[in-house]
C-alpha positions as MATLAB code, in Angstrom:
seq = 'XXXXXXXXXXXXXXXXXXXXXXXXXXXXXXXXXXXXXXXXXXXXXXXXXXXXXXXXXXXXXXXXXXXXXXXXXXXXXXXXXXXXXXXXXXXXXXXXXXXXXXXXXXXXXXXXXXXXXXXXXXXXXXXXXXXXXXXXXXXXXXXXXXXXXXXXXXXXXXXXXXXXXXXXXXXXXXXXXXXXXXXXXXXXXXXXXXXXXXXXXXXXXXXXXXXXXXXXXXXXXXXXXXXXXXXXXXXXXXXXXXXXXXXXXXXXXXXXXXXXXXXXXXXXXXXXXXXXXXXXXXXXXXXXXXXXXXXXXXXXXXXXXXXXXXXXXXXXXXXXXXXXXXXXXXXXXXXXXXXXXXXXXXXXXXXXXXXXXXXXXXXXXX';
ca = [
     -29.265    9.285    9.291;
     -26.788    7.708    8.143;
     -24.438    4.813   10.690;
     -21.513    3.400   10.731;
     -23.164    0.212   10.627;
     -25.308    0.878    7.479;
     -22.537    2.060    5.094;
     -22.197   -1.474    4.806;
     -25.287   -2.208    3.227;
     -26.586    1.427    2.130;
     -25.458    4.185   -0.292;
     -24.469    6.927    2.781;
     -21.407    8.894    3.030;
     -19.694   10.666    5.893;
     -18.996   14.841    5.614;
     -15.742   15.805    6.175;
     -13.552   18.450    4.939;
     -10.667   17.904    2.535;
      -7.499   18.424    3.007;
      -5.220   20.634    0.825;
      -1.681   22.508    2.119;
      -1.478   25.726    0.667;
       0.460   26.619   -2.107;
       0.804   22.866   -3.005;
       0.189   22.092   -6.474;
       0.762   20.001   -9.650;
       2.471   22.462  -12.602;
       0.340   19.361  -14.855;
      -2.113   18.083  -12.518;
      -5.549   17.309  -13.573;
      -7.805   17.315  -10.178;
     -10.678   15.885  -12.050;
     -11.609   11.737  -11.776;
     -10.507   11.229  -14.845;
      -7.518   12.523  -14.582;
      -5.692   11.498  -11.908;
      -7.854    7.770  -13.361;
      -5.104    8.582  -16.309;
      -2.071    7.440  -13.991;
      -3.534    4.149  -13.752;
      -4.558    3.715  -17.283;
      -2.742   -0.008  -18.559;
      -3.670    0.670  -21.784;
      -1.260    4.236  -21.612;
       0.806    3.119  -18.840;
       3.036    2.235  -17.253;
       3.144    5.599  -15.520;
       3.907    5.478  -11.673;
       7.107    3.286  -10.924;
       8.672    3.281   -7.410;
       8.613    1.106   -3.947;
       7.173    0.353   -1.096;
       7.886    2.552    2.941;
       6.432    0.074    5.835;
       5.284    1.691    9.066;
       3.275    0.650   12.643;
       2.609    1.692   15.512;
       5.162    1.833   18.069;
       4.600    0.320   21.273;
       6.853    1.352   23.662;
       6.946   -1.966   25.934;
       7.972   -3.915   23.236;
       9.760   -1.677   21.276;
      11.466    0.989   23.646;
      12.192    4.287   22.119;
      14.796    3.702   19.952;
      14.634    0.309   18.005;
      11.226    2.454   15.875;
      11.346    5.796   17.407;
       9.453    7.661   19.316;
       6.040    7.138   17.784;
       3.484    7.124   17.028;
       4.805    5.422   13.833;
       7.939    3.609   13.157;
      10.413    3.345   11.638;
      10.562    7.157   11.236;
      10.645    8.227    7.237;
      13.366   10.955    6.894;
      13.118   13.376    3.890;
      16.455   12.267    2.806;
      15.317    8.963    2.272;
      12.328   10.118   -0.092;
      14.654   12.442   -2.105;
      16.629    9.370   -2.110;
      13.909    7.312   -3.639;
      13.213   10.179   -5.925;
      17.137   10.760   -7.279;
      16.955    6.894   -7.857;
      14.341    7.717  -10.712;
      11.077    6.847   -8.935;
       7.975    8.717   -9.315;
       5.741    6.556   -6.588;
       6.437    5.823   -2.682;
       3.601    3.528   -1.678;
       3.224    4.261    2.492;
       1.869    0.810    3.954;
       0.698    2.239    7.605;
      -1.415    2.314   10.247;
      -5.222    3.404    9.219;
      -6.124    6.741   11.259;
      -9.286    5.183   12.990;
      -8.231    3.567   16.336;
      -8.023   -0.457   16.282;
     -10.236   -0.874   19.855;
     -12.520    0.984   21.673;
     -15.039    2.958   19.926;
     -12.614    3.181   16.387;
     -12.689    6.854   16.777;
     -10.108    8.903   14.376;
      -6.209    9.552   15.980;
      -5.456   12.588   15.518;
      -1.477   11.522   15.467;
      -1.571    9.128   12.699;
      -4.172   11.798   10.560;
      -1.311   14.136   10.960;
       1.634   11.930    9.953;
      -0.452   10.876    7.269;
      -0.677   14.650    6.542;
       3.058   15.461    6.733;
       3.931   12.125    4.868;
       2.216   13.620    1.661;
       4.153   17.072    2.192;
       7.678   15.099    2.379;
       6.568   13.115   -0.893;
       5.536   16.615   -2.352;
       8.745   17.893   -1.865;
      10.810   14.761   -3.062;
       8.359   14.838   -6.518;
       6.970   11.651   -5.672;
       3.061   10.620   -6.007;
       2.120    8.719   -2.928;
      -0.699    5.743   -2.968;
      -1.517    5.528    1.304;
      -2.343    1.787    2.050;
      -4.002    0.882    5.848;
      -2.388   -2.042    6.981;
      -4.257   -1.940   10.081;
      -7.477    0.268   11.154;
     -10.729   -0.960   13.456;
     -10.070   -4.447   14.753;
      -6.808   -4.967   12.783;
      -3.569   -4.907   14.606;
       0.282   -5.267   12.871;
       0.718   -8.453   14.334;
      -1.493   -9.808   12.279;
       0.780   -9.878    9.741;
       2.855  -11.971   12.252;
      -0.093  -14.349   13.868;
       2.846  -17.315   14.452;
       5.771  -15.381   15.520;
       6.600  -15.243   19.370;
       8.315  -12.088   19.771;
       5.437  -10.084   20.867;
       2.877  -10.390   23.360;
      -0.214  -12.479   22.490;
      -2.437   -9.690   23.601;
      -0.986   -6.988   21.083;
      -2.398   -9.705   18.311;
      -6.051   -7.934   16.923;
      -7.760   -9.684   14.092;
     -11.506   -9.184   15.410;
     -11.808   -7.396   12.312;
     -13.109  -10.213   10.571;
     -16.335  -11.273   12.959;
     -17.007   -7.687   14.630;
     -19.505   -5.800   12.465;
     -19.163   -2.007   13.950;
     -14.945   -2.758   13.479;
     -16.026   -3.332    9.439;
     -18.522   -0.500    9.261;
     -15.529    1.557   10.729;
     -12.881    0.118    8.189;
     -15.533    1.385    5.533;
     -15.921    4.816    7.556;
     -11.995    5.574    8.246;
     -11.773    4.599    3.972;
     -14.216    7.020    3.027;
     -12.817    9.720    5.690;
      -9.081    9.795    4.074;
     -10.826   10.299    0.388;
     -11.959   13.556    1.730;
      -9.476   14.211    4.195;
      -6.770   14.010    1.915;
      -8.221   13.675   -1.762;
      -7.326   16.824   -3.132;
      -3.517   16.505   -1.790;
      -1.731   17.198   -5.116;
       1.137   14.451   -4.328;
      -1.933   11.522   -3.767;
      -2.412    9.110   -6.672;
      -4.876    6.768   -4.586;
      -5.821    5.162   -1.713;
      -5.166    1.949   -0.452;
      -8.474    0.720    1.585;
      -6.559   -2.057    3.149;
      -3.145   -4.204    2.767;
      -3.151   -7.903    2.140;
      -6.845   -8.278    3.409;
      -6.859  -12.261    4.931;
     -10.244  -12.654    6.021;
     -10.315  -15.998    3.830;
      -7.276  -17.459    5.767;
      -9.079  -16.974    8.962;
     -12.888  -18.334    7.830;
     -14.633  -15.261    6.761;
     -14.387  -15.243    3.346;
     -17.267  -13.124    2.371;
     -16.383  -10.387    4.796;
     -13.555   -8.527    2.719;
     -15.480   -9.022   -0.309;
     -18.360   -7.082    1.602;
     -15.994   -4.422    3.102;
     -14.677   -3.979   -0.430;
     -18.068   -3.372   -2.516;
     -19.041   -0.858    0.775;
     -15.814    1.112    0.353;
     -16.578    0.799   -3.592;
     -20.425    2.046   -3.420;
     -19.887    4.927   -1.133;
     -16.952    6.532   -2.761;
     -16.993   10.170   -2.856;
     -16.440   11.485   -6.251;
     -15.545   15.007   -5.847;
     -12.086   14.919   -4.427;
     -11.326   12.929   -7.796;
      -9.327   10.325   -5.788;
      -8.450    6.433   -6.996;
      -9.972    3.846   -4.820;
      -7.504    0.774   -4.860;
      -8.342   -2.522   -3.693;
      -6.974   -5.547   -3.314;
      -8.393   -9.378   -3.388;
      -8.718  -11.615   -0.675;
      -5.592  -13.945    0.415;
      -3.319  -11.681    0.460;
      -4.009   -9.707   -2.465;
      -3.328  -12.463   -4.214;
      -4.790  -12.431   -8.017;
      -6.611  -15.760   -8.018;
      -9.068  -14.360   -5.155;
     -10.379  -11.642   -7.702;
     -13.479  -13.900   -8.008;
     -15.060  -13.569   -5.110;
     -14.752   -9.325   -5.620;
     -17.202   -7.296   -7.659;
     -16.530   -5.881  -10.672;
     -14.054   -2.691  -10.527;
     -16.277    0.327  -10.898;
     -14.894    3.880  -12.862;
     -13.124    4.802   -9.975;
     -11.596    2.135   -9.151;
      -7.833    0.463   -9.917;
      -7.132   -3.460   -8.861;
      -3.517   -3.984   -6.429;
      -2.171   -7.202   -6.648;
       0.724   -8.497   -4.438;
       3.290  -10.624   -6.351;
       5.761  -13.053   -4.568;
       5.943  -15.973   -6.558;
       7.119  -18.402   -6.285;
       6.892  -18.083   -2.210;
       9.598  -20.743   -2.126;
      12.134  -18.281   -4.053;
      11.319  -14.896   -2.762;
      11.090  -16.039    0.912;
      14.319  -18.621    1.443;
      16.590  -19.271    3.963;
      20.357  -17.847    3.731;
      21.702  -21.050    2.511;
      18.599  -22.749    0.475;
      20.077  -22.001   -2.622;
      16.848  -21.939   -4.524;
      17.463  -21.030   -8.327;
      14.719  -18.747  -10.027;
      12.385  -21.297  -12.805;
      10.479  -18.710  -14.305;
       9.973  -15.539  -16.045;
       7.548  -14.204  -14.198;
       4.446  -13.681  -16.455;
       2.282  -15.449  -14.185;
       0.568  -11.905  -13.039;
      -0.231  -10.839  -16.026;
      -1.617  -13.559  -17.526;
      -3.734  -13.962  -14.336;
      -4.557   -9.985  -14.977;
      -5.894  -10.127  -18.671;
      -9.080   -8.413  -19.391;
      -8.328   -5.825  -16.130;
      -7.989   -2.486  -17.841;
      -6.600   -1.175  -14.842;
      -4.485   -2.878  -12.540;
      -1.069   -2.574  -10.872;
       1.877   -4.637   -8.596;
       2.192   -2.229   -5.726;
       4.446   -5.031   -3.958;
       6.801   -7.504   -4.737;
      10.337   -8.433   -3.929;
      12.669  -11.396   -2.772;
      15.469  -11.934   -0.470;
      18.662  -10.496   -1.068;
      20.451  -13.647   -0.930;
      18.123  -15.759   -3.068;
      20.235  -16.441   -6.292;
      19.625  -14.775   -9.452;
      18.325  -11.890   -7.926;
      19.160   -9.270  -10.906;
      17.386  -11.639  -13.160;
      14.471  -12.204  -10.600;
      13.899   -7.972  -10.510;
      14.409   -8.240  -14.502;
      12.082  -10.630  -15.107;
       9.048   -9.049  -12.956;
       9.943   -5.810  -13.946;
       9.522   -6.564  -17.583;
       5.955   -8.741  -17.218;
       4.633   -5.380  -15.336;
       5.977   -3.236  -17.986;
       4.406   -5.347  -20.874;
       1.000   -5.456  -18.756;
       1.295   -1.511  -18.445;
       0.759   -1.878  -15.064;
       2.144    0.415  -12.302;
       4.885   -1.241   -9.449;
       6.449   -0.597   -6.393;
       9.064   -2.840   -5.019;
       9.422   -4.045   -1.384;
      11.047   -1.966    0.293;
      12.993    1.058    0.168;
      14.945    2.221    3.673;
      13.611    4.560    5.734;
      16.587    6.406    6.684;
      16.646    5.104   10.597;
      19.917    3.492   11.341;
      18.404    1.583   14.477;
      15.914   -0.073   12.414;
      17.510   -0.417    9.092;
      20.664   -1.676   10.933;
      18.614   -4.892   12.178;
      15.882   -5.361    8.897;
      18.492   -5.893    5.895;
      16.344   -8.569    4.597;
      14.324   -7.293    1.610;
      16.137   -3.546    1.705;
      16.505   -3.100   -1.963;
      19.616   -0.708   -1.566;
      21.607   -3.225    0.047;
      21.888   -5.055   -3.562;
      23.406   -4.120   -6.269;
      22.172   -6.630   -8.637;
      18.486   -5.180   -7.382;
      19.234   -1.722   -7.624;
      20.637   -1.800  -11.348;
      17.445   -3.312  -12.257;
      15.464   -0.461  -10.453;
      17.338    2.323  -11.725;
      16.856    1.186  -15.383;
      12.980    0.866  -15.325;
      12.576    3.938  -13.434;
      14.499    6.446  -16.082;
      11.375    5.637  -17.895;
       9.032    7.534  -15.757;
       8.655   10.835  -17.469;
       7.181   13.100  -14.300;
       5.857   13.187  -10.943;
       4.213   15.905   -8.856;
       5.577   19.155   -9.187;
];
């Protein structure tokens, strides 16, 4: 029999049934490994061009109803902003979420976030897009550890047992394999995130995402035809990719790009002028035959913005690799009204470069 525990170390899967909406289908779509593989082909590609939707779960003591909806995932997506995304030229919304195993207890599956996982693909179905779902959180992973300084939420909300608890990282592994056949055959999904920015190395446990990773990896069901992506350590940053196994058949590298950190993060009135041309990735990338940028972005008011988008755009392009950019708006004013940040609409000089890479995507799920 196989556990929870042992997917870690053996070759077990989990049964579950896939998931497929009726009358929901690709007018070119190729169901088989190898082809939906084909999107993330560097050698053939670019293919998939778009940008990145955040969501987590709401709490409603710290966030009231409004500020992220009502739950159980916020800022709410609205179909206007995916057709948005999709009139823009895109053929890719990446959906960085909340996994659909709980984060405490006994990591069980939550039925809410399986269905808005289930009704995001629909909406990108109907917008045209191909979706990749990313878990920023799951089984002993909370949101605020994206945020482990800040002090606007309480300490307790702040889960990153992740890292030393070994049933929470069978369960990451176990909630992985679950969406693959859950949602695998989903017409509109071009992969599978298995986790966002993994940190494990930043907190002292830097052979535990490496492990997680090659478990995920082995396990793998085949038949739904699915991508696995995966990320490296630090952040997804590309100079972990050592510690990480090689990438097997099924499998596409995601590497998060924003450098330099002094640039892309600023303060309003730093003034920091862009130095490079932003080939760093794919140098660092050479030799990976398939690899992509699902994030990367800047602040609206660092100077030479336009040229910043430009300059990333075109290294991705050259490396064939698939992009998204951080972060399109989700269509709810009481969010969107406060995080203006890193909103790629709200520039011009951004947008201009957006729209011209994405006329060259040449389809998306029908």
């Amino acid at each position: 029999m196989t556990t929870r525990r042992n997917l870690l170390a053996a070759g077990g899967a989990l049964a579950s049934s896939a998931f497929a909406p009726p009358g929901l289908r690709l007018a070119s779509y190729d169901p088989s490994p190898s082809g939906r593989m084909a999107l993330w082909d560097n050698g053939t590609g670019p293919h998939l061009r778009g940008a990145v939707f955040a969501q987590r779960r709401v709490y409603p003591e710290l966030d009231g109803t409004t500020f992220l909806g009502p739950g159980p995932l916020g800022a709410p997506v609205s179909q206007a902003a995916l057709d948005s995304l999709a009139e823009a030229g895109a053929n890719l919304a990446v959906w960085s979420g909340a996994g659909m195993f709980a984060e405490t207890g006994n990591f069980g599956v939550d039925p809410a976030i399986e269905d808005h996982i289930g009704r995001w693909l629909d909406m990108c179905q109907r917008a045209g897009l191909y979706t990749v779902i990313g878990f920023r959180t799951g089984p002993g992973r909370s949101a605020f550890a994206f945020h482990p300084d800040d002090d606007w939420y309480p300490r307790r909300l702040l889960n990153n047992s992740l890292w030393h608890d070994e049933e929470a990282q069978a369960a990451w592994v176990a909630m992985c394999l679950h969406a693959a056949r859950r949602f695998g055959s989903h017409p509109a999904l071009a992969g599978i995130l298995a986790m966002v920015e993994p940190n494990g190395s930043d907190l002292g446990h830097p052979s535990v995402w490496p492990a997680i990773a090659a478990a995920i990896d082995r396990n793998w069901p085949q038949a739904p035809g699915v991508p696995l992506i995966l990320s490296p350590d630090r952040w997804a940053r590309a100079e972990a990719l050592g510690a990480m196994q090689s990438a097997s058949a099924h499998t596409v590298i995601n590497v998060h790009d924003y450098a330099p950190w002094e640039y892309t993060h600023q303060g309003a009135r730093a003034g920091v002028r862009l130095n490079d041309d932003g080939n760093h990735l794919a140098q660092a990338m050479a030799g990976y035959p398939r690899w992509a940028c699902l994030e990367f972005g800047a602040a609206l008011h660092a100077p030479d913005l336009g040229r910043y988008f430009q300059t990333r755009i075109a290294a991705l392009e050259s490396a064939g690799a698939n992009w998204a950019a951080w972060r399109w708006p989700s269509g709810w004013d009481a969010y969107e009204s406060r995080e203006t940040g890193m909103n790629v609409t709200l520039s011009r000089e951004a947008m201009n470069a957006l729209r011209a890479a994405y006329r060259r995507n040449r389809g998306g799920p029908g």
